[in-house]
C-alpha positions as CSV (number, residue, x, y, z in Angstrom):
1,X,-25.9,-39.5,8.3
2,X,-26.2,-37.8,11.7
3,X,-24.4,-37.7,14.7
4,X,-25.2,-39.3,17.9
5,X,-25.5,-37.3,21.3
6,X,-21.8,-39.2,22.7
7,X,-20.1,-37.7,19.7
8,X,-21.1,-34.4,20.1
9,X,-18.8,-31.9,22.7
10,X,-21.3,-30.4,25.1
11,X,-21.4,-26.7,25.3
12,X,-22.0,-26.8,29.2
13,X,-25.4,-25.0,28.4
14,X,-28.5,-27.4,27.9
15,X,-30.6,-25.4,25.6
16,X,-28.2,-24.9,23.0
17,X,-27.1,-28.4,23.4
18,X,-30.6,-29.3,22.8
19,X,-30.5,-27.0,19.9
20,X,-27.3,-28.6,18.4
21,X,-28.4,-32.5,18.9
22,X,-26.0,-32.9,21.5
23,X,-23.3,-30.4,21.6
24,X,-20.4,-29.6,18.7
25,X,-19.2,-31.6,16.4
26,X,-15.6,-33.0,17.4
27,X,-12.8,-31.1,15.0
28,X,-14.7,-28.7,13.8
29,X,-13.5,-25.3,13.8
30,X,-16.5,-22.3,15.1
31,X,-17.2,-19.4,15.0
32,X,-18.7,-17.3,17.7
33,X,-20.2,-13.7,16.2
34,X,-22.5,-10.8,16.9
35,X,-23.1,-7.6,18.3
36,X,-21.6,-6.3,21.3
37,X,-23.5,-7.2,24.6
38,X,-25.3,-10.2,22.9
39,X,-23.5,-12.8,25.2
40,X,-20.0,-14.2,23.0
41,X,-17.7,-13.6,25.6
42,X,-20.3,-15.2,28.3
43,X,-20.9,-18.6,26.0
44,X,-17.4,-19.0,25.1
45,X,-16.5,-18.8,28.8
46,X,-19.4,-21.3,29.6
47,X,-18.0,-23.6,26.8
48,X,-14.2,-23.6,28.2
49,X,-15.5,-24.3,31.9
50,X,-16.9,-27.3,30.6
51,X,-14.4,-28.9,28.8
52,X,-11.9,-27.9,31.6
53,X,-14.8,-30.1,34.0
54,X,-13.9,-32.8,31.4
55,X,-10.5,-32.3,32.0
56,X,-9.8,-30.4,28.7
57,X,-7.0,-28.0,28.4
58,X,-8.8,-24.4,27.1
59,X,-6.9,-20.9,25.4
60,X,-9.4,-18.2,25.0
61,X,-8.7,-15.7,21.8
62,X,-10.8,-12.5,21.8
63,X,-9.8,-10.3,18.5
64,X,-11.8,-7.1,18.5
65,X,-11.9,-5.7,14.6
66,X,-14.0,-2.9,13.5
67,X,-16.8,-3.6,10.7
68,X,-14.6,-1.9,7.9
């Protein structure tokens, strides 16, 4: 079964929408991980903008942990 484009969230960025078949799927918990400097912050940000253009309420969470 897959899911079509209008029940997918958009990330606000068109390539990774394109990547994802639309966007995230609704209810779905994420998680957003790598290396510093390789964009999280910046597509999280993205992500909140949009859903705040679709008149979504947004909380950002950043929890720095080391590795060990």
């Amino acid at each position: 079964m897959t899911d079509a484009p209008s029940q997918r969230v958009s990330t606000g960025i068109d390539g990774i929408d394109s990547m994802l078949n639309g966007g995230f799927i609704p209810g779905r918990p994420y998680i957003v991980a790598g290396t510093s400097g390789s964009g999280k912050t910046t597509f999280c940000v993205q992500f909140l903008q949009q859903g705040v253009r679709q008149g979504e309420r947004a909380l950002f969470v950043s929890i720095d942990e080391p590795p060990a």
